[in-house]
C-alpha positions as CSV (number, residue, x, y, z in Angstrom):
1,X,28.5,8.3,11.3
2,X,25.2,7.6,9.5
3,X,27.0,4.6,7.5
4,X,28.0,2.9,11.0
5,X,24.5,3.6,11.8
6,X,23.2,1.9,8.7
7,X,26.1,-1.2,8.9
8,X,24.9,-1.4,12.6
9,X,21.1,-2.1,11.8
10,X,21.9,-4.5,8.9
11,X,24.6,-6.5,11.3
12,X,21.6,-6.6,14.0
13,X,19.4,-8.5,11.3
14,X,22.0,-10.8,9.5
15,X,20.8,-13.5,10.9
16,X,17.3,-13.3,11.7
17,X,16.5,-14.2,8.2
18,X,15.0,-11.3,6.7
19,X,16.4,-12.3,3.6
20,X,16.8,-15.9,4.2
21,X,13.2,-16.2,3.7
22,X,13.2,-18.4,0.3
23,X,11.6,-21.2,1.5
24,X,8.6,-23.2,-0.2
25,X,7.7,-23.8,3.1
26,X,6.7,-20.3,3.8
27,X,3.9,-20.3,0.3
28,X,1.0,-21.3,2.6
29,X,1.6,-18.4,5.1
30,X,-0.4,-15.3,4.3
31,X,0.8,-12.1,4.5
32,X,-2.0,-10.8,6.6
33,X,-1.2,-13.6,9.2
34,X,1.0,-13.1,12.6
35,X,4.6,-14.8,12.4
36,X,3.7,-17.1,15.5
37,X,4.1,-14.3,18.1
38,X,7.4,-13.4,16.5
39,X,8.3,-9.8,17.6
40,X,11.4,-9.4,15.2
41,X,9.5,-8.4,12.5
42,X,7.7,-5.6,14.5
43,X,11.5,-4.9,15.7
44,X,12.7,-4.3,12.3
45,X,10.3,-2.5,11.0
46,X,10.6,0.3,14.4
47,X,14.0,0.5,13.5
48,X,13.4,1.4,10.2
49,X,11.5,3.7,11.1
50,X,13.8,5.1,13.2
51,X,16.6,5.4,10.6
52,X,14.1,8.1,8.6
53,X,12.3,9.0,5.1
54,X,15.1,6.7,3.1
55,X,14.3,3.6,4.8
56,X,10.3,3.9,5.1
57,X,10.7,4.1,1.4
58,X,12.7,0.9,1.7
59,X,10.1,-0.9,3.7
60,X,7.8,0.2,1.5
61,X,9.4,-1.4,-1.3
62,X,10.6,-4.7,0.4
63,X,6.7,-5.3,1.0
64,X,6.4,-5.8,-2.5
65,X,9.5,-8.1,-2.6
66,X,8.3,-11.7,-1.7
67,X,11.4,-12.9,-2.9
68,X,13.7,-10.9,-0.5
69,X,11.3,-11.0,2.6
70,X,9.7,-14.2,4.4
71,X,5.9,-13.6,4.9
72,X,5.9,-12.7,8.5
73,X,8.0,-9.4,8.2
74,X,5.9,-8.7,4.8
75,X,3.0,-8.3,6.8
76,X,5.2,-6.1,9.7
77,X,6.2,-4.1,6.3
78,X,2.6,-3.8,5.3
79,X,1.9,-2.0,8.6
80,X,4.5,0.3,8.5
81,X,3.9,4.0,9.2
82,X,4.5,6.8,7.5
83,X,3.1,9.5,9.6
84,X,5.5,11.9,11.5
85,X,4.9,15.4,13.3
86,X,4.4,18.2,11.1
87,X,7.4,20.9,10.5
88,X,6.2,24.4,11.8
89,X,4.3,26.5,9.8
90,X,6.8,29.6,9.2
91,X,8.9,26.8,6.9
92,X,6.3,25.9,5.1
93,X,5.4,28.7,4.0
94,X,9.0,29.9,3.3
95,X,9.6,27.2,1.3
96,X,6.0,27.6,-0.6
97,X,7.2,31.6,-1.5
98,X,11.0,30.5,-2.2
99,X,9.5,28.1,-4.9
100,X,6.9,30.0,-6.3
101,X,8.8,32.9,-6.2
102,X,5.9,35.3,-4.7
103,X,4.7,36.1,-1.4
104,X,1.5,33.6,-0.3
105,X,-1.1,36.4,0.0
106,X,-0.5,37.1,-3.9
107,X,-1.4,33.8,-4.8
108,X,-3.8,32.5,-2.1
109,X,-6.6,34.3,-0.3
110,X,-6.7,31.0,2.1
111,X,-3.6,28.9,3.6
112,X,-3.9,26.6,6.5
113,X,-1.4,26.1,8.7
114,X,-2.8,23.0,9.7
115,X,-1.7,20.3,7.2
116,X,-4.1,17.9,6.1
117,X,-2.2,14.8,6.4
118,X,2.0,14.8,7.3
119,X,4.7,11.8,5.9
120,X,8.5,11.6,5.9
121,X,9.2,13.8,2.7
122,X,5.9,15.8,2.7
123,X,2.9,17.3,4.1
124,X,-0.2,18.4,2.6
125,X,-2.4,21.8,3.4
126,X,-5.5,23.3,2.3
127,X,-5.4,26.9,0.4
128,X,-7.8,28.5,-1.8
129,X,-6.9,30.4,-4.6
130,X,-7.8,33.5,-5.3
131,X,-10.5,32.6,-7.8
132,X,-12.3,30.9,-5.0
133,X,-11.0,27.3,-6.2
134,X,-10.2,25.1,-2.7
135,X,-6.3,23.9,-3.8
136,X,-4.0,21.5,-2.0
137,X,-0.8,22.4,-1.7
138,X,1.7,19.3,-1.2
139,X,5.2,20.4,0.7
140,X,8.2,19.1,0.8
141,X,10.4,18.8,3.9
142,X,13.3,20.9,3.9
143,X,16.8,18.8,3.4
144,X,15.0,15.6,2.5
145,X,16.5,15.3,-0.9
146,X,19.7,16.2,0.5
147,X,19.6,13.0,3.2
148,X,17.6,10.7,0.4
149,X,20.9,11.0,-1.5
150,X,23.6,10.5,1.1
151,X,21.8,7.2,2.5
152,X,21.9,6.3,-1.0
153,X,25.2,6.8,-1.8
154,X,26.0,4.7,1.1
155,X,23.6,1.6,0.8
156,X,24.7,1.7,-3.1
157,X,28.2,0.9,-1.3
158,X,27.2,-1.4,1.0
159,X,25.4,-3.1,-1.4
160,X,28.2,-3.2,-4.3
161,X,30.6,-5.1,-1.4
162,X,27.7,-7.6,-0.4
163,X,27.1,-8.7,-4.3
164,X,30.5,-9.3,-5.1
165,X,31.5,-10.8,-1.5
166,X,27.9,-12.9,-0.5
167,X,26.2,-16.0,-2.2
168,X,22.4,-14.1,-1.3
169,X,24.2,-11.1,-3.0
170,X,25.2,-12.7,-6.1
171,X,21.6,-14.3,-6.6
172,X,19.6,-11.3,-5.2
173,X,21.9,-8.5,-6.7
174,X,21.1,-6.1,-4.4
175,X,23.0,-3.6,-5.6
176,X,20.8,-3.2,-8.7
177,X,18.0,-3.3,-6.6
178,X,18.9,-0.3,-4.9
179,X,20.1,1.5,-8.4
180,X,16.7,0.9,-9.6
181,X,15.1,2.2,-5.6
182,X,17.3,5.2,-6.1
183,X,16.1,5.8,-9.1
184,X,12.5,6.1,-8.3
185,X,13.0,7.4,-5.2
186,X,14.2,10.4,-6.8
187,X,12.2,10.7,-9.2
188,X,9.4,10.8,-6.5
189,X,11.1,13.7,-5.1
190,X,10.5,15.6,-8.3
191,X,6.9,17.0,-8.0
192,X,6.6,18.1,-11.5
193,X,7.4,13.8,-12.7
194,X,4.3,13.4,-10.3
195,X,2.6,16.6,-11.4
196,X,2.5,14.6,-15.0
197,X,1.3,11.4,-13.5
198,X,-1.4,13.0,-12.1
199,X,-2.5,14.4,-16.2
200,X,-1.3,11.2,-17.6
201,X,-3.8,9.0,-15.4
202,X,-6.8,11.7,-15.7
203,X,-6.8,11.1,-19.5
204,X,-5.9,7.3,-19.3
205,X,-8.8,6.7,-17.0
206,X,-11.0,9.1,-18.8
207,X,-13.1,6.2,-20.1
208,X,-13.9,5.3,-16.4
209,X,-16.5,8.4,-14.9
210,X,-16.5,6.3,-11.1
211,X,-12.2,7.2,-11.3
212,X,-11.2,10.8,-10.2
213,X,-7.4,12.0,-10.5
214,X,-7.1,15.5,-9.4
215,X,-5.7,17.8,-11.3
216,X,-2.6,19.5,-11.1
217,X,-2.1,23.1,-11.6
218,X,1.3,23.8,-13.5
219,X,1.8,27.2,-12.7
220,X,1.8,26.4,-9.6
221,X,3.8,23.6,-9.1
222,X,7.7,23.2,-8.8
223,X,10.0,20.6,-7.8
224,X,9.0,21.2,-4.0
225,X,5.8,22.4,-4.1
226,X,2.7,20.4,-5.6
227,X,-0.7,22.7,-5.9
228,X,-3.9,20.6,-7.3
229,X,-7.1,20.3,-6.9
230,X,-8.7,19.9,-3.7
231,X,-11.1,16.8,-3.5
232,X,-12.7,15.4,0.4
233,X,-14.3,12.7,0.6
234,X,-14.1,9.2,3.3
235,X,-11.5,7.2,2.9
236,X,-12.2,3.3,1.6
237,X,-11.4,2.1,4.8
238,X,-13.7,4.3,6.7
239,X,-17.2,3.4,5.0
240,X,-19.9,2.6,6.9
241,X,-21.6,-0.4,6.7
242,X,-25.0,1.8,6.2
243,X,-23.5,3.2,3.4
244,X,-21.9,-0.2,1.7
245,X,-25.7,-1.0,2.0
246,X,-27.8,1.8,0.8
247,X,-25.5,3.1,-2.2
248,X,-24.1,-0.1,-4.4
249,X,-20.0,0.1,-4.6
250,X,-19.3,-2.7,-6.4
251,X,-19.1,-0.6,-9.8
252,X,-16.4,1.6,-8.0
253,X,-14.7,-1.2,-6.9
254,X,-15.2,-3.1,-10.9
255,X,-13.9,0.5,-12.5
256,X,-11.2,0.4,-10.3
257,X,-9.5,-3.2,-11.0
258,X,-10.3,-2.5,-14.7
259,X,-8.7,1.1,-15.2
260,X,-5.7,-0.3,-13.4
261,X,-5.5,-3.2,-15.8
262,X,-6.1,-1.0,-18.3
263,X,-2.6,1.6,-17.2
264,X,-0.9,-2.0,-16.7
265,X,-1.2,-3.9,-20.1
266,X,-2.1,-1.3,-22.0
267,X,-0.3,2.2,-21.5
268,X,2.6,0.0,-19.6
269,X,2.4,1.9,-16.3
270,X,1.7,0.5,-12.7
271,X,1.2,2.7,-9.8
272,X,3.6,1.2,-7.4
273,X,1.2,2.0,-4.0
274,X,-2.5,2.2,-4.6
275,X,-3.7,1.5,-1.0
276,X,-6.6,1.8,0.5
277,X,-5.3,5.0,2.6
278,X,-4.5,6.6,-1.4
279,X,-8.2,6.4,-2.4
280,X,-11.4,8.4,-0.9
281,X,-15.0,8.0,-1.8
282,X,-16.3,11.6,-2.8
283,X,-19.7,12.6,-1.9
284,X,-20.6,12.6,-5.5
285,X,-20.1,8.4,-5.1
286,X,-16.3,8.6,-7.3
287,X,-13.4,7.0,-6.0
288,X,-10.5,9.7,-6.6
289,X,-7.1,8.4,-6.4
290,X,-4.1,9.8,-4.6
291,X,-0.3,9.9,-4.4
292,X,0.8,9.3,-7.8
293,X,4.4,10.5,-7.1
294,X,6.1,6.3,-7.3
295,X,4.8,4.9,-11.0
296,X,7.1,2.1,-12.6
297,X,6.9,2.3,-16.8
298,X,6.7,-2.1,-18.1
299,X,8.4,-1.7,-21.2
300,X,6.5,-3.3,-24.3
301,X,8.2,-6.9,-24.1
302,X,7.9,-7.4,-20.1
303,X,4.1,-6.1,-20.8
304,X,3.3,-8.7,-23.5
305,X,4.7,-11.5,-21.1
306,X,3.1,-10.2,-17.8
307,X,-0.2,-10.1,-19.6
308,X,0.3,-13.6,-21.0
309,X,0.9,-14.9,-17.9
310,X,-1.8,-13.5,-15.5
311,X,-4.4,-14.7,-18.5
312,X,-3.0,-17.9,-18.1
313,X,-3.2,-18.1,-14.6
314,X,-6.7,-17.0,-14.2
315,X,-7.4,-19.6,-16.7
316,X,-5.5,-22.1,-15.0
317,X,-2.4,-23.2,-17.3
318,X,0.2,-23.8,-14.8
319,X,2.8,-25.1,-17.4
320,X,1.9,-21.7,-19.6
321,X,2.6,-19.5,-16.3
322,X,5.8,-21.0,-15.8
323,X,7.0,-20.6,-19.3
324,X,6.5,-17.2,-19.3
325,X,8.0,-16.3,-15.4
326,X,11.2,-18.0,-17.1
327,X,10.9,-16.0,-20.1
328,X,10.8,-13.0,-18.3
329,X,13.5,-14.0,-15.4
330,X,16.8,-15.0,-15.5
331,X,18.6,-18.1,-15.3
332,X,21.5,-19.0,-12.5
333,X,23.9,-21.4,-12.1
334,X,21.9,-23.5,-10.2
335,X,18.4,-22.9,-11.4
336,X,16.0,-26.5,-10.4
337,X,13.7,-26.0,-13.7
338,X,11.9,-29.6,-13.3
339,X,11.3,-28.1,-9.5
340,X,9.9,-25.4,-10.7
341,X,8.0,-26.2,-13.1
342,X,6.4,-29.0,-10.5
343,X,5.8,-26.2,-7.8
344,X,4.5,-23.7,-10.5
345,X,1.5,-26.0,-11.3
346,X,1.0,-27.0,-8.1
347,X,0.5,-23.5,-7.2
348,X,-1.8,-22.7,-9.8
349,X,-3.7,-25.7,-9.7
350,X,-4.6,-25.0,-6.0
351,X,-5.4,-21.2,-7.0
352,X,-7.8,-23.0,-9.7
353,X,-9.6,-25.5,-7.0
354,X,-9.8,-22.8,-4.7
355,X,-11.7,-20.6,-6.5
356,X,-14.1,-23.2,-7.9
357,X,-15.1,-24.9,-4.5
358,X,-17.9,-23.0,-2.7
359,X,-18.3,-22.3,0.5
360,X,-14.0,-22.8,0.7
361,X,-13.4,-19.8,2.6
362,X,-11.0,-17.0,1.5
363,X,-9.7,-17.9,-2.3
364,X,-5.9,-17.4,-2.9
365,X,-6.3,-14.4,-4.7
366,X,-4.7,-12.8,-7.9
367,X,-2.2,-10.6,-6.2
368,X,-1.0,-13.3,-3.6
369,X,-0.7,-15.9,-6.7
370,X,1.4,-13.5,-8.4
371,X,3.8,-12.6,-5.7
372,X,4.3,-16.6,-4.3
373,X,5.4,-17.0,-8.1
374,X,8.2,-14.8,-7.1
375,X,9.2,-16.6,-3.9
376,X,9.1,-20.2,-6.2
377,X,11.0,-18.7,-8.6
378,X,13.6,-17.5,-6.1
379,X,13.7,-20.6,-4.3
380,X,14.3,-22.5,-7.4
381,X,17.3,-20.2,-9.2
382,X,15.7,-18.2,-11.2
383,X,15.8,-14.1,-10.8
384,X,12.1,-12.9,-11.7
385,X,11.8,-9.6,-13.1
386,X,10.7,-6.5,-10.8
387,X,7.9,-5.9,-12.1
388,X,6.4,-9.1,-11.3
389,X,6.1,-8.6,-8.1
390,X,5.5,-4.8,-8.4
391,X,2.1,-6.4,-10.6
392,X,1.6,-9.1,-7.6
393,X,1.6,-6.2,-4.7
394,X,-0.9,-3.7,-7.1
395,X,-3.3,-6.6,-7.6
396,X,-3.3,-7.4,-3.8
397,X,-3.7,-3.6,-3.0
398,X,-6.4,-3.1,-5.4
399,X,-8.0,-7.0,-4.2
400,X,-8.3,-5.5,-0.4
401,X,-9.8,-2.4,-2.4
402,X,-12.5,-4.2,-4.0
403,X,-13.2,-6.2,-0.6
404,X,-13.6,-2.8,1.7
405,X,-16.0,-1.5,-1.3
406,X,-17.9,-4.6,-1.9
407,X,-17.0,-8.2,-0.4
408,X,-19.2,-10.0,-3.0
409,X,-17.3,-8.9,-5.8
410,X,-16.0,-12.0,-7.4
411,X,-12.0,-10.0,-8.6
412,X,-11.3,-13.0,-10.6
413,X,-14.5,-12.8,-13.3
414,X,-13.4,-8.9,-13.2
415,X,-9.7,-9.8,-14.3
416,X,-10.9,-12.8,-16.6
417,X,-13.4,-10.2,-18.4
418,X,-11.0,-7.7,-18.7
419,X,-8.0,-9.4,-19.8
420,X,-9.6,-11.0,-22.7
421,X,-11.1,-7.2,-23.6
422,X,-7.3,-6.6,-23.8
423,X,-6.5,-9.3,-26.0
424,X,-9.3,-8.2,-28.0
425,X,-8.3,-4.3,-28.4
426,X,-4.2,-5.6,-28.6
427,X,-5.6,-8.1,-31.8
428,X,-7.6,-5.1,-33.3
429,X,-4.8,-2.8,-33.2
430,X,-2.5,-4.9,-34.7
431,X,-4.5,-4.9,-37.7
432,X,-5.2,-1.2,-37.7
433,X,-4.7,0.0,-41.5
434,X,-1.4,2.1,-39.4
435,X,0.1,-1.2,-38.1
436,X,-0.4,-3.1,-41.7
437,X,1.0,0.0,-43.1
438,X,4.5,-0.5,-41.2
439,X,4.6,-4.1,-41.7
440,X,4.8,-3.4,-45.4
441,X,7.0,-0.8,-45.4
442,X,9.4,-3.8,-43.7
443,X,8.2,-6.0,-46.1
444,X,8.9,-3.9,-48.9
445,X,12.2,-2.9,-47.6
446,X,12.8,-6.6,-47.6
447,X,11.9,-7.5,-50.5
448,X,13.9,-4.5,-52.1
449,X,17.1,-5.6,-50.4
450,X,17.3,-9.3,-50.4
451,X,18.3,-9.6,-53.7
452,X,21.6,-7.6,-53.3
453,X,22.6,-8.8,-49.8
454,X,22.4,-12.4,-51.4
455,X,24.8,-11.7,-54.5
456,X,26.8,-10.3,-52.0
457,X,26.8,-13.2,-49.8
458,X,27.5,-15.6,-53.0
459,X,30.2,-13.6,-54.6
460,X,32.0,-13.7,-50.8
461,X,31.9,-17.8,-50.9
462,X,33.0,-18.0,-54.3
463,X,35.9,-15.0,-53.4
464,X,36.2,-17.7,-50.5
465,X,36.7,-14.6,-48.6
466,X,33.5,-15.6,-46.0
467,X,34.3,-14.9,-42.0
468,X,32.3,-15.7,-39.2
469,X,33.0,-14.0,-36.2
470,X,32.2,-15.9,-33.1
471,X,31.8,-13.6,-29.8
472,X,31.0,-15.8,-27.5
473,X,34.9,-16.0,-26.0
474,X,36.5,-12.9,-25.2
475,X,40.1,-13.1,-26.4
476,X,41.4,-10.2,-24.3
477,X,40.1,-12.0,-20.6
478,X,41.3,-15.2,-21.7
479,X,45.0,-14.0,-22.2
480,X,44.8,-12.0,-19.2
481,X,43.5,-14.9,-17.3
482,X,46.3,-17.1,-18.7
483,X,49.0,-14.6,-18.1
484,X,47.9,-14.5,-14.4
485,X,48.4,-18.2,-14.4
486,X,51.6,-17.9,-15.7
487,X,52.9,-15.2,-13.4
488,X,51.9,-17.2,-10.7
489,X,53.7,-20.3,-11.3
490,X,56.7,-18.4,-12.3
491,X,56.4,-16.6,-9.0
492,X,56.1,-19.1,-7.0
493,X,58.9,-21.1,-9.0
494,X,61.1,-18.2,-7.9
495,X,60.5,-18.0,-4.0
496,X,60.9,-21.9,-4.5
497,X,64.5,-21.8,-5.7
498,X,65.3,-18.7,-3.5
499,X,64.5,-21.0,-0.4
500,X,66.5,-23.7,-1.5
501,X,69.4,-21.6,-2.5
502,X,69.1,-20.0,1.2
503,X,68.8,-23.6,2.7
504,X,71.9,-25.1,0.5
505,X,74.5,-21.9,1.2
506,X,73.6,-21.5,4.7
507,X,74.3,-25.4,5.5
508,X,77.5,-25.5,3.1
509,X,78.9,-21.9,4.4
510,X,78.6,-22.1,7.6
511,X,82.3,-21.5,8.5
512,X,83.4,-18.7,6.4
513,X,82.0,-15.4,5.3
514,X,79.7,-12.6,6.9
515,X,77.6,-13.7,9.1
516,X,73.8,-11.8,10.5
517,X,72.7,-12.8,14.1
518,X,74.9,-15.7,14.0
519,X,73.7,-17.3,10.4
520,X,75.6,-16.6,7.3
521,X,74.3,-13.1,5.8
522,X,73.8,-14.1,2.0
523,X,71.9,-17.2,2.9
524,X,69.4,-15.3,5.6
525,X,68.8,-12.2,3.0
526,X,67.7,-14.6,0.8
527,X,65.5,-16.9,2.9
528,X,64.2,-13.7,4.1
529,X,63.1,-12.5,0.2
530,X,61.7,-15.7,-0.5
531,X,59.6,-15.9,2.7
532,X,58.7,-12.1,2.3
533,X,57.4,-13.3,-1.5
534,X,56.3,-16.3,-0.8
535,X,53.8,-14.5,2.2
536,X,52.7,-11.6,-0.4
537,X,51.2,-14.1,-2.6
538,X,49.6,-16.6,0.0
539,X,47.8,-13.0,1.0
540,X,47.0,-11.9,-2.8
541,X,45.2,-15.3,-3.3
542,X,43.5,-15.3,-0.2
543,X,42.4,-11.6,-0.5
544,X,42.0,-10.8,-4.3
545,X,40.8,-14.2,-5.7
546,X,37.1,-14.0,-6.2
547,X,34.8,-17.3,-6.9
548,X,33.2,-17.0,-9.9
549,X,30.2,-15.3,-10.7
550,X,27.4,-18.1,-11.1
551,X,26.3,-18.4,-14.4
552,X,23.5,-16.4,-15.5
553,X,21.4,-16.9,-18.4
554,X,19.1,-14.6,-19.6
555,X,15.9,-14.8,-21.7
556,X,15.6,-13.9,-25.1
557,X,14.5,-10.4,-26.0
């Protein structure tokens, strides 16, 4: 039942081009702008919401997939809710007890049954401990996991038959795309994984005393049930104009963009949703940060590249930005590199005028640069990496941050500034008396076993015992591929011959012999076979032939 529900909404939106969007047309279109009084999008993101907590989480992430979603229903996507009606408070607090393992009063003096904010997987309430420390105590619905999985399972299906049966399913692999949603999804459903986000970003941002992460309290945390520090404070969003003016922001919003840049290229972690609905302005003048449950890990390689290539788009090398988006993506069949390369600079060219010219308005920003990479590349063959456009949608997040704190702030000095800090530290590290010492050790190693791996490659060419082993062409397909060709010309050879020899015995014996319904019986029993074998294998090509997959060519790692 919930699959036919789930086949049912994505038959509904085939074809209004929800993922059709992949048009160079669509770059100029911001994602704050309406889709020309276009309800669809608004449509499809109600019936999202209606399907429940596994498909806000895919809105969620199909905002920050510019590649997948034309710009009008990114900006339906942006508004999404996540707000729902809170469960009662007897559950709660059966839950809270069943995870702890202890009855409330022996833990908290203080619980309120009023939660402090409600989603689709949790909601949060105030407690206070019975040390006097104010606590809040994040919940999770009862079952959610539970549902989370089941829709999985099924769009994991769904999305295995579109890949192998679509075109947009063999360029957009969706089914990976949901392997690596279900992945994170889960892992967002584990409270202790966020529990250590929380500690991992408190140190990492230690160097910045405007950031606050709250801590988490351990013993009193489970996979369910989250208990950390309580912190109050307005939301960015909310600030008063009086306030923007009589207490300076624009440090907040500078710490901000740099200790994200900082988790980014240096410790390789981006936190997937910093909005400005996750972030509240204490009355001590910090920004504390919330919701740390979704963080996507860059390995080393990807970070090297995504650094390179924001560095050289704030500086304004178009050609260097698209050599590194194709170093990082991956190569189809029918990947236009002279178009992209030409639409790439174009791009970044107009991002570079745009923030020079004064008085031009609105600049295209960092984060919108970054994610209308991902639509060229799309457009033009080429599969971008996810966290390119996971980067793209932080930067935007953090951008409107920096505007609802200060609107002076110039973000691309910040980035510029920072980035080549980066650089800096990156260079200086590499020289660190630790990395020298490894190189050596390699060096060393090198050095000691050159000597012998050359005799041995000498005494093999004079043995002229030398084999080079290519594995390019898999010997095992290639027979099996033949073999089918073979059966299938011998088969069809057969029902040939079986049709003739039906046609030649039925005209020469008519007179004499057995007949069936009037025709001679040996001659129909074998027309019948041949037909019967000639049908089978006019439906086995038409069903079980698959075009081939289009070639991919991936970058070096």
């Amino acid at each position: 039942m919930r699959t036919a529900r789930i086949l049912a909404f994505l038959f509904k939106y085939r074809k209004a081009g929800v993922f059709e969007g992949l048009y160079l047309d669509d770059l100029h279109v911001q994602a704050g702008e309406e889709g020309h009084g276009d309800s669809r999008p608004e449509q499809f993101v109600a019936d999202l919401e209606a399907l429940g907590p596994t498909f806000v989480k895919i809105g969620q992430a199909l905002s920050t997939r510019p590649d997948m979603v034309p710009p009008e229903y990114l900006a339906a996507l942006e508004r999404m809710q996540d707000d729902v009606g809170p469960i009662d408070s007897a559950t709660v607090r059966a839950v809270v007890e069943q995870e702890l393992g202890v009855r409330l009063a022996k833990v908290f003096t203080e619980f309120d049954d009023t939660p402090l904010g409600c989603a689709s997987l949790a909601q949060v309430h105030r407690a206070v401990l019975r040390d006097g420390r104010e606590v809040a105590v994040k919940v999770q619905r009862p079952h959610a996991y539970d549902q989370i999985r089941a829709d999985l399972d099924a769009l994991g299906s769904i999305a295995g038959r579109v890949d192998s049966t679509t075109r947009i399913g063999q360029r957009m692999r969706f089914s990976d795309w949901i392997h690596e949603f279900r992945r994170t999804l889960l892992a967002e459903l584990d409270y202790r994984a966020e529990a250590d986000n929380l500690a991992r970003f408190a140190e990492h941002l230690g160097g910045y005393p405007e950031l606050l992460v709250p801590v988490p309290l351990r013993d009193l945390s489970t996979g369910r049930v989250l208990t950390m520090e309580l912190v109050t404070g307005t939301k960015v969003t909310a600030i008063s104009g009086l306030r923007r003016t009589e207490e300076p922001l624009g440090r907040l919003a500078e710490a901000l963009m740099r200790g994200y840049l900082d988790q980014a290229f240096v410790h390789g972690e981006i936190h997937a949703d910093p909005h400005p609905g996750n972030l509240l302005l204490t009355p001590e003048g910090r920004l504390a940060i919330f919701d740390l449950g979704m963080v996507a890990h860059i390995p080393p390689r990807q970070r090297d590249h995504l650094l390179k290539l924001l560095f050289a788009a704030v500086d304004g090398r178009g050609e260097d930005v698209a050599n590194e988006g194709i170093a990082m993506g991956t190569r189809l069949g029918d990947f236009n590199e002279e178009r992209y390369m030409r639409e790439v600079g174009q791009l970044v060219a107009r991002y570079a005028a745009r923030q020079s010219t004064p008085g031009g308005g609105h600049p295209l920003s960092e984060g919108r640069l970054v994610l209308d990479l991902t639509r060229i590349a799309t457009a033009c063959g080429l599969r971008t990496s996810p966290e390119l456009s996971l980067l793209g949608k932080t930067l935007l997040n953090l951008e409107s941050v920096s505007v609802a704190l200060d609107p002076t702030m110039d973000v691309k000095s910040v980035v510029r500034d920072h980035l080549e800090h980066v650089m800096r530290e990156r260079l200086r590290r590499s020289f660190s008396a630790a990395a020298v010492a490894g190189e050596m050790i390699e060096l060393q190693e090198l050095l000691r076993e050159g000597p012998r791996q050359l005799s041995n490659i000498l005494s093999l060419l004079g043995d002229n015992r030398m084999q080079v082993r290519v594995a390019g062409l898999d010997d095992s397909q290639l027979l099996e591929a033949l073999q089918k060709i073979a059966n299938r010309i011998t088969t069809g050879m057969v029902i040939a011959a079986l049709i003739m020899a039906s046609a030649l015995v039925m005209r020469g014996g008519s007179g004499s012999g057995p007949t069936l319904f009037g025709y001679p019986a040996i001659a129909l029993v074998l027309f019948l076979v041949g037909a019967g074998l000639g049908l089978y294998v006019v439906g086995s090509a038409l069903l079980r032939d698959r075009r081939a997959r289009p070639r991919e060519q991936r970058a070096p790692r």
